[in-house]
C-alpha positions in Angstrom: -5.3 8.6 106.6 -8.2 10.6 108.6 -10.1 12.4 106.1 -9.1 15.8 108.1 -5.5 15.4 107.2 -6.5 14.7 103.6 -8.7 18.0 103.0 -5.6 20.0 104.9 -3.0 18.2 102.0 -5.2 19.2 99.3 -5.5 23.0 100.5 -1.9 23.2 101.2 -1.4 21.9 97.2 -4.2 23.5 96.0 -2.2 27.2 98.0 1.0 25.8 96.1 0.1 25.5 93.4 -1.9 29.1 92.9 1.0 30.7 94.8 3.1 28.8 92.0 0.9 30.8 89.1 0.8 33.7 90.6 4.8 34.0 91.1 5.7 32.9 87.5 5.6 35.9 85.0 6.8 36.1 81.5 7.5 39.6 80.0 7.2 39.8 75.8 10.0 41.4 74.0 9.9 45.1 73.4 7.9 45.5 77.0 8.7 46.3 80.7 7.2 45.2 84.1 6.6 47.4 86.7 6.6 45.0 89.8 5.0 46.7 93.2 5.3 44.8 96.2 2.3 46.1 98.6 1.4 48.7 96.7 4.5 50.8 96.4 7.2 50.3 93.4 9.9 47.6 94.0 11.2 47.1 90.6 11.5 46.5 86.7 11.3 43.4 85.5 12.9 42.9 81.7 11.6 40.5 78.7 11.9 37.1 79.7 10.8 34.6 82.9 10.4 35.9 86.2 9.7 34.5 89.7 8.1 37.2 91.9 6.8 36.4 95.4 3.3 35.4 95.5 0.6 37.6 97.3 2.9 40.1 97.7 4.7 41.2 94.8 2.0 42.4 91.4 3.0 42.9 87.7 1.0 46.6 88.4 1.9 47.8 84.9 3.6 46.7 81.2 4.9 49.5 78.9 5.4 48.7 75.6 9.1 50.3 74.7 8.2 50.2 70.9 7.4 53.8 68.8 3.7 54.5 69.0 1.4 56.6 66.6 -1.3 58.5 68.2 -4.2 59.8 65.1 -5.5 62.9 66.8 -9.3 64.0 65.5 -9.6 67.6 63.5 -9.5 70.6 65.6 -11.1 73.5 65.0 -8.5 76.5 65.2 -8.7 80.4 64.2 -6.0 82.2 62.7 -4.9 85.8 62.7 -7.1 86.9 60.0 -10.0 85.1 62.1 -10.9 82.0 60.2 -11.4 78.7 61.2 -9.4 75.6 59.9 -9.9 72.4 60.9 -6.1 70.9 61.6 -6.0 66.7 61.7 -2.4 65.9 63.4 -0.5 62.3 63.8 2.0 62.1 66.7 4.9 59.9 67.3 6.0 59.0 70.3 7.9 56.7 72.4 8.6 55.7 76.0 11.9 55.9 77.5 11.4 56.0 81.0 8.7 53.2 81.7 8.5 54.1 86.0 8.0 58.0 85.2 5.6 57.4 82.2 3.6 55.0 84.9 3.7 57.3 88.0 3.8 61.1 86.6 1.2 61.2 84.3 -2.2 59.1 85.1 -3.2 59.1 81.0 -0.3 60.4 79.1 -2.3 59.7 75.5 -4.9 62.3 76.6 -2.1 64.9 78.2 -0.6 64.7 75.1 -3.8 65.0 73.0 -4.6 68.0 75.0 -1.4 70.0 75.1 -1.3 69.3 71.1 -4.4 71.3 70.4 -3.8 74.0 72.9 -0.4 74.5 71.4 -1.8 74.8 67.5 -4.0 77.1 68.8 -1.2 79.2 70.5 0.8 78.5 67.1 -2.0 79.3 64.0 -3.3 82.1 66.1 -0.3 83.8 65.2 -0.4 83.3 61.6 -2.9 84.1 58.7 -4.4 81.4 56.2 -1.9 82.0 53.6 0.8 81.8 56.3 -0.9 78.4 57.3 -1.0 76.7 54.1 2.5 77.2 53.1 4.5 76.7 56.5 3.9 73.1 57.5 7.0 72.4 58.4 7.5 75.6 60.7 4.3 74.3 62.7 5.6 71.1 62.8 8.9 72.1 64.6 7.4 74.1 66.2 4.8 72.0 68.0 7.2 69.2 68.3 9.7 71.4 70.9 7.0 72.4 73.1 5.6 68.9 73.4 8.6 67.0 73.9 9.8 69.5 76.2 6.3 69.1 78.3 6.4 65.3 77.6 10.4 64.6 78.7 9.0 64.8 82.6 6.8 61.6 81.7 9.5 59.4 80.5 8.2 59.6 77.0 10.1 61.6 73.8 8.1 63.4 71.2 9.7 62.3 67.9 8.0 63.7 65.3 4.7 65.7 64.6 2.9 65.7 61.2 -0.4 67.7 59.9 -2.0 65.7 57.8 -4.9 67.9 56.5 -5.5 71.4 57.2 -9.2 72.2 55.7 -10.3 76.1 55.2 -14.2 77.3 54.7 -15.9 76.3 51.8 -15.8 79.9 50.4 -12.0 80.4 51.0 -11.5 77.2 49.4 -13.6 78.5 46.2 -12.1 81.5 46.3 -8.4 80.1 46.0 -9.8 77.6 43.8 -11.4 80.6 41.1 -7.4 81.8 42.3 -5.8 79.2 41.8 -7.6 78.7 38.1 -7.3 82.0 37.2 -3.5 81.7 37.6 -3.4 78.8 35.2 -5.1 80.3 32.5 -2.8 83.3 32.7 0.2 81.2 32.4 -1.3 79.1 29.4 -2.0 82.5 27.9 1.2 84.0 28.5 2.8 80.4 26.9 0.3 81.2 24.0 1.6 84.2 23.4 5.4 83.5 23.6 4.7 80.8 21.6 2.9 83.3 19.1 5.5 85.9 19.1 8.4 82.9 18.4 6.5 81.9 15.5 6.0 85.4 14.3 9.7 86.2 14.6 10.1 83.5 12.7 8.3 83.7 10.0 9.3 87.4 9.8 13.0 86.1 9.2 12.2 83.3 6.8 10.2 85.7 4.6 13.2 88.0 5.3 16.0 85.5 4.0 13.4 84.6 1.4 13.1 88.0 -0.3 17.0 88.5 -0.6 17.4 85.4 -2.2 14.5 86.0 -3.8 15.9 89.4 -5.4 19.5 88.0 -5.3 18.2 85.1 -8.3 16.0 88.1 -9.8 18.9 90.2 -10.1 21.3 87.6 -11.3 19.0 86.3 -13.8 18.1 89.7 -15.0 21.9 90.3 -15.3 22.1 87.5 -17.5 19.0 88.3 -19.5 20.7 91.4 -19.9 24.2 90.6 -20.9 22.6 87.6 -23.6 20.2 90.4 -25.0 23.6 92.8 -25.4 25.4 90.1 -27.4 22.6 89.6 -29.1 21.7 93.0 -30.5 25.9 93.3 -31.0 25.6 90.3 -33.0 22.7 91.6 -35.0 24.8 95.0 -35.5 27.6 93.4 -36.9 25.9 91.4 -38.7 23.8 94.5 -39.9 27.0 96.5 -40.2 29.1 93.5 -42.9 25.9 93.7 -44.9 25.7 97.5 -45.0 29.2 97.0 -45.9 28.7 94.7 -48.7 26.1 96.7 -49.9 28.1 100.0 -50.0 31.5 98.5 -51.4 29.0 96.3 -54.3 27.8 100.0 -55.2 31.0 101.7 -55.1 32.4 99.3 -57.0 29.3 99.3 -59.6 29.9 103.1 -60.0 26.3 104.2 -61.0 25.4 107.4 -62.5 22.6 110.0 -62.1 20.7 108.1 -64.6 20.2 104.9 -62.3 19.7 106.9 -59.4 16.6 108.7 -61.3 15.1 105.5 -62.0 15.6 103.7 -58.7 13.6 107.6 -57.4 11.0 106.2 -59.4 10.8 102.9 -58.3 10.2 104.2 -55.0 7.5 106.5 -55.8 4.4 103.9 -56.0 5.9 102.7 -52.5 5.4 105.9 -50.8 1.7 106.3 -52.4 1.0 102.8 -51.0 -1.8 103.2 -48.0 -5.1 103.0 -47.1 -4.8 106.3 -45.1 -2.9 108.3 -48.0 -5.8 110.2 -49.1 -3.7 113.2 -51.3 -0.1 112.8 -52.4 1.7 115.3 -53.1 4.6 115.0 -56.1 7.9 115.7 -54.9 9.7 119.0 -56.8 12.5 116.3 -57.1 10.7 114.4 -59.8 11.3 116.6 -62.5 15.0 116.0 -62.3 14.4 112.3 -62.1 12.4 112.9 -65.5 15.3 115.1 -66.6 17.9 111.8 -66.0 15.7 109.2 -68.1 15.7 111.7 -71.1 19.1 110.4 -72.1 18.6 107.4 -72.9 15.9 105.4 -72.4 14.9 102.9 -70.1 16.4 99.7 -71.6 19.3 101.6 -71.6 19.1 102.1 -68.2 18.8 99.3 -66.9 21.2 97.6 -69.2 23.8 100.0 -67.9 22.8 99.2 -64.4 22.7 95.6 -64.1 24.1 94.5 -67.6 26.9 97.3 -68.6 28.9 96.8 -65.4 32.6 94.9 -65.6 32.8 92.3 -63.0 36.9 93.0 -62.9 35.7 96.7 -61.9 33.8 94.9 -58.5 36.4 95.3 -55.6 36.1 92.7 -53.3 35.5 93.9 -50.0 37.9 93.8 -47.0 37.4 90.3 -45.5 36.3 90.4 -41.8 36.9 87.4 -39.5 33.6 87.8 -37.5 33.6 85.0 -35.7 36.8 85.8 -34.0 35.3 89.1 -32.8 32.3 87.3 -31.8 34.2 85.1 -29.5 36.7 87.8 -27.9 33.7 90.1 -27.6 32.2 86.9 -25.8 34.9 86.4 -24.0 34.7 89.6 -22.3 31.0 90.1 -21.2 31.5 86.7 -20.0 34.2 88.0 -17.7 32.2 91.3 -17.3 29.6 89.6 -16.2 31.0 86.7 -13.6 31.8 90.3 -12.3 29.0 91.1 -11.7 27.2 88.2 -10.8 30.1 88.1 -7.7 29.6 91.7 -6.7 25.9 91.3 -6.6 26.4 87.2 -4.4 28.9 90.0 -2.3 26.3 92.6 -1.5 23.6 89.8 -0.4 26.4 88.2 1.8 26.7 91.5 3.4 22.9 92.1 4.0 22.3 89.0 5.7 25.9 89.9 7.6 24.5 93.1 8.8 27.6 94.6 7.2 26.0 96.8 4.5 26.6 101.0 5.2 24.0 102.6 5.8 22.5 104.2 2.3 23.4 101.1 0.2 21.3 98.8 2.6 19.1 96.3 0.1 16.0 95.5 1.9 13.3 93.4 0.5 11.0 95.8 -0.5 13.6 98.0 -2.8 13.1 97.6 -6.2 16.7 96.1 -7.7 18.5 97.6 -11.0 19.6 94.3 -12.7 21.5 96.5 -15.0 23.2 98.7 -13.3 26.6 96.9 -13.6 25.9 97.4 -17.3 25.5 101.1 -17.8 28.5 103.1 -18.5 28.2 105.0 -15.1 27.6 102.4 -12.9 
């Protein structure tokens, strides 16, 4: 074989073989080929293997279909009350129409970047700081209609817009810091002082139910003190009165004359001149008729014929009284007189703490309580 014919095989394989290369294309999933075939559009081409014609047809563009996120640097942007904020923002995107997004707009990443920060200008110019800080989500809306409606004529949608920082001046941040403190403190102090007040209401009605039942038990136990020193001092009166009894019935029966009277006068003389602070004593004018009983007889006689002369079978012997049984009906009663009023006084508490007390019989803690009164006769 000439060696001319050999050199023309190896250009025509050589010519096959790069024409070969450069007609196979592969397209990765989630992406789109723009094929142009001298320079003007002919087609799409979807994920997969593709033959194109060599030379003629070019892969001119591949669009990635997939959601994008485009970090956009801080902006500098001045609001009503002219001050400047620095406003960071993240868009979302995503291409839906691969041919417009590669033949309307020659870098749609800076178009978009550039509408974003002329709109938040337009957008925060309109609102004060306070306005700003609070109404993220308004801004957010808000700049996401105008750029997808400025972005739909590119083939790609606007799906979401987010604000990540918004920064204020140093001095309005220390300011609504010093505010934002300030705030704070007033609510722990507010807490502190509700929680004061609770305690002090409380502790006002504890004391409260304390004293009544504090002055309920006094009241009760000075009714009982009460009623046991009553039966007492009865008990001593009856018993005083069966010995005055005894007494008086033993001399009636005895039947002394003026002569034993004169001499018991005399007995008792020395006991009324008893004293240290008797410094003159004057003799009673009674004495001389004393003297004139002792004359008839003397004092032998006297005495014989008071504690010697007398006839037992003259002694009557005085009405027997069953004491005990009066003791135990007199019992009886103040017992029931007094669970009486040991119920009428549990009663009135009940009704103070009930709020059901008249006004004018009210028993508050500081009134000073008659544990008695149930006792006297015009109670």
């Amino acid at each position: 074989m000439p060696p001319v014919l050999t050199v023309l095989l190896l250009m025509i394989a050589v010519v096959a073989i790069v024409g070969l290369a450069l007609g196979v294309r592969v397209v990765q999933q989630m992406q789109v080929g723009i094929v142009q075939r001298l320079g003007k559009f002919h087609k799409t081409i979807e994920p997969g293997l593709h033959l194109i014609v060599p030379f003629i047809d070019r892969v001119r563009y591949t669009m990635d279909m997939r959601e994008a996120v485009v970090p956009f640097p801080p902006q500098g942007v001045i609001t009503e009350d002219n001050l400047m904020v620095g406003i960071d923002s993240v868009i979302y995107y995503q291409i839906v129409d691969p041919v417009r997004a590669a033949y309307e707009a020659q870098n749609y990443i800076q178009a978009i970047e550039q509408l974003t920060m002329t709109t938040l200008r337009n957008i925060i110019g309109g609102m004060d700081l306070e306005q700003t800080l609070t109404s993220r989500e308004e801004i957010n809306q808000k700049l996401r209609a105008v750029l997808d409606e400025a972005t739909g004529k590119w083939g790609i949608k606007v799906n979401r817009v987010e604000l990540r920082s918004i920064e204020p001046p140093a001095t309005i941040r220390d300011a609504m810091e010093k505010g934002a403190r300030a705030e704070r403190e007033k609510r722990a102090q507010i807490l502190l002082a509700e929680g004061q007040r609770q305690s002090q209401i409380l502790s006002a009605s504890g004391d409260r139910e304390s004293s009544i039942l504090r002055a309920q038990g006094e009241r009760e136990s000075a009714v009982l003190r009460a009623q046991a020193d009553r039966q007492a001092s009865m008990l001593r009166a009856e018993g005083e009165a069966q010995a005055i009894t005894t007494v008086f019935h033993a001399i009636h029966a005895a039947e002394p004359d003026q002569g034993l009277l004169a001499y018991q006068y005399l007995q008792m003389l020395p006991q009324l001149a008893k004293g240290d602070a008797n410094k003159m004593w004057i003799i009673p004018s009674e004495l001389n008729d004393a003297l004139k009983g002792l004359g008839g007889g003397s004092v032998g006689e006297l005495a014989s014929k008071a504690f010697g002369a007398v006839d037992p079978s003259r002694f009557e012997a005085p009405k027997k009284v069953d004491v005990f049984a009066e003791i135990e009906a007199s019992k009886k009663a103040e017992e029931a007189e007094s669970a009486k009023s040991v119920n009428q006084a549990i009663a009135e508490a009940q009704k103070i703490e009930q709020g059901k007390v008249t006004p004018g019989n009210e028993l508050t803690a500081g009134e000073p309580v008659d544990p008695v009164g149930d006792l006297r006769p015009d109670a």
